[in-house]
C-alpha positions, 0 to 999 in steps of 0.5 A: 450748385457747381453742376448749375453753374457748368449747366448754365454757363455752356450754352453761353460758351456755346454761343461764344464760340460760334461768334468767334467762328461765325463773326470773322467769316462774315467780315471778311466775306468780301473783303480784298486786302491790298498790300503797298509800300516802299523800301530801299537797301544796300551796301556801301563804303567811302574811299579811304575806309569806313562805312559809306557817307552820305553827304548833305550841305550842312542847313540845307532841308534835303540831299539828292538820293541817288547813290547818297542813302545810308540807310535801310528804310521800309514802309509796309501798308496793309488796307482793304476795301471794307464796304462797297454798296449803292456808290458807296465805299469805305476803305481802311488803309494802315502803314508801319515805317522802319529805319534802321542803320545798314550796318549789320545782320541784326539790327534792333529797332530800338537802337539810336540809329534805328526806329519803328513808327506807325505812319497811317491808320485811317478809314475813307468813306467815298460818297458817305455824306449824302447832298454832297456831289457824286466823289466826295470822301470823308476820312479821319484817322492819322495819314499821309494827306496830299502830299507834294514832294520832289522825287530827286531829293526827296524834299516834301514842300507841302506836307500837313500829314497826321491824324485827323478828320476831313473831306475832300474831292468836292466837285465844285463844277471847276475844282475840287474842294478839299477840307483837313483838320489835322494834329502835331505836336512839339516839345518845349523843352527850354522853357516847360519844367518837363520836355516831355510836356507836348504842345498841341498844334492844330492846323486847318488846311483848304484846299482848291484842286483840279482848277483846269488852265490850259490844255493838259494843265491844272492849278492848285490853291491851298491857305494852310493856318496853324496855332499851339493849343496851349492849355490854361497852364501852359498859358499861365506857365509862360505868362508868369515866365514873360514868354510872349507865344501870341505870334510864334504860336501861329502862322499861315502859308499860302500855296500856288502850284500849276501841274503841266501834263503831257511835257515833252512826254512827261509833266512838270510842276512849279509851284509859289509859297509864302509862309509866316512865323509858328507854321515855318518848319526851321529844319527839314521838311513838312513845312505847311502844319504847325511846328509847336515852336514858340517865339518863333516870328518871321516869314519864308517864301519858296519857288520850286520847278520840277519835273520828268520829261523824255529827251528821246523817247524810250531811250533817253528821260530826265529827272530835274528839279530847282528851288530857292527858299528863302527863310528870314526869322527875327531870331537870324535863326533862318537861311537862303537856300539854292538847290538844282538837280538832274537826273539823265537816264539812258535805257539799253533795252527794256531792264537795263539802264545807265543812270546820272545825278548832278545835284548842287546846293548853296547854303547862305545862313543867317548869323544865328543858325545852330547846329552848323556854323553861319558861313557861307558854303556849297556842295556839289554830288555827282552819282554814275549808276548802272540799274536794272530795273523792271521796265523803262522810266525814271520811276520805274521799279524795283530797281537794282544799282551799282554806284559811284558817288563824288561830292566837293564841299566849300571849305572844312567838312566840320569842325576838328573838336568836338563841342561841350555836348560831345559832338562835331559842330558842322561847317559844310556837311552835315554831320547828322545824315548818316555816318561820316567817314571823311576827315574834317578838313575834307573838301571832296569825298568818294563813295560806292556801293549797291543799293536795291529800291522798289514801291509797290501797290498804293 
């Protein structure tokens, strides 16, 4: 019985590992793998002793980076072109972010102050759904999607990214349409028993892109709209707790936005949004999905212009940006919030270059903003940068800089006590970017240090 048993099974292990050696073979025939991403890292101090501080207007959404990060910050993407026959591909894309603190040789990732995070995992397929015009990709998976940001100060102001399903670049003749479902989630932590009870936030997002206006000039036109799919019991939850979700839950944002090419060498764009209760992001970026906040009614609108353009070709570009926003919440949770920045670069020869950062921001709250105090205030940060770079242009990299970093603030940094939870409440800097090595009643601080930048593939 046993010598049956060894007989029978060999031609099955046979076969096994002839798969195993045959199969790998022939997915990977022809594929390329592409390797993309990101990552900055450095060292720096604050003047007076201490780590480098990175400073930031408390309750303003960004900081301008040049010379002002604190942190080592990595994305790593592996993809791959997986089929290419008869115009049609598909592509696998993947991307791991890390943080980490900047503080040692050894850093764990699951410190306090460090992460891992998984960002992307998706699959396009272009020209995959036959009747539709020659370009047109349908995806699903968790991704990065048409993301529209400012380089400067890093501010993402339409971001709807995270797992979900579309298709998108559909020729309409003038434009191209784009289609997302996409996924978040938010924890209600002061009113569901457990924090850890995730609300589900769907948002659609449409978008009309590719609209030509003018020589070198195009105009994107996006309708965001985004609600909480609460479960049956979290509805009776909040029934029987008298919350009212109905408008909170919800929200829509509209987006004007027009690309100028070929300005002054470079481009620029100014874009116009308005945005309504559950999909406003109350801190930081993103705004454009849902936030999985509840009781949350109010409206935001927002202008941003931004730009790189050549001053003298080849010798001298700018980086600048301006935005206002303005967030009005029922709850007087909200804020107006001023930014303007620029960035001169001036180029000795093909690596190396002298950089300069003026960035200002005015924070003017609501009465019942948390984290920081509801006063007035403003910073402003200077940043002098000598850079070597591979090449000429303000996004050129990797880069390698030198840097001295100067800030002046409205008012005390924060305040001398701590609170009951054990932590400084913020006046006029923000207590939460990094490590802060000024004293609270600081009105200015000084860093410097070294920090290298580099992107590559895509």
């Amino acid at each position: 019985m046993r010598d049956s048993r060894q007989f029978t099974r060999r031609p099955l292990l046979a076969a096994l590992i002839g798969a195993s050696c045959v199969m790998p073979a022939l997915a990977h025939a022809d594929i390329n793998p592409n390797f993309f991403g990101y990552a900055r890292s450095g060292i720096g101090s604050t003047a007076g002793g201490g780590s480098q501080t990175c400073f930031k207007a408390a309750g303003a959404p960004a900081k301008y980076r040049l010379g002002n990060e604190c942190e080592t910050y990595a994305e790593l993407g592996l993809g791959a072109n997986l089929f290419d026959q008869q115009g049609t591909t598909f592509d696998f894309a993947s991307r791991v972010a890390y943080v980490t603190s900047q503080s040692n040789d050894d850093e764990s990732l699951k410190g306090d102050d460090n992460n891992i995070a998984l960002r992307e995992m998706f699959v396009t397929g272009t020209n995959a759904v036959s009747g539709l015009p020659d370009g047109s990709t349908l995806w699903a998976g968790k991704r990065f999607y048409k993301r529209h940001d400012i380089h400067m100060n890093d501010f993402y102001y339409w971001d709807v990214s995270g797992p979900g399903v579309g298709i998108s670049d559909i020729d309409v003749g003038t434009g191209k349409l784009n289609f997302a479902w996409v996924r978040s989630s938010g924890s209600d932590s002061d009113n569901l028993p457990d924090e850890d009870q995730r609300l589900s936030d769907d948002t659609v997002d449409v978008r009309w892109t590719d609209i030509p206006t003018n020589p070198g000039g195009s105009l994107q036109l996006g309708v965001d709209y985004g609600r909480a799919s609460l479960s049956d019991w979290q509805k009776d939850y909040y029934d029987d707790a008298g919350i009212d979700y109905d408008e909170g839950d919800k929200g829509w944002m509209g987006t004007i936005e027009h690309t100028q090419s070929n300005w002054f060498g470079g481009s620029n764009t100014v874009a116009l949004q308005y945005a309504t209760d559950g999909i406003i992001t109350s801190n930081g970026n993103a705004v454009g999905r849902s936030t999985g906040s509840l009781e949350q009614e109010g409206d935001m609108w927002r202008v941003l212009d931004s730009g790189h353009v050549w001053l003298m070709p080849d010798k001298l570009d700018l980086l600048y940006a301006a935005i206002y926003e303005d967030k009005n919440m029922d709850d007087d949770s909200g804020r107006k919030w001023f930014s303007a920045g620029v960035r001169p670069v001036y180029y000795w020869n093909d690596i190396m270059s002298t950089a300069m950062e003026l960035g200002y921001d005015h924070i003017e709250p609501q009465s019942n903003v948390a984290g920081y105090d509801g006063g007035d205030h403003h910073l402003t940060k200077l940043t002098l940068a000598q850079q070597w770079s591979a090449g000429r242009g303000a996004m050129i990299r990797p880069t390698i800089r030198l840097f001295a970093t100067y800030a002046k603030w409205s008012g005390d940094a924060y305040e001398e006590q701590l609170s009951a939870e054990g932590y400084r409440q913020a006046h006029a800097l923000d207590t939460g970017s990094g490590p802060n090595n000024v004293d609270f009643n600081d009105t200015d601080g000084l860093t410097f240090g070294a920090q290298m930048e580099v992107w590559w593939g895509s």
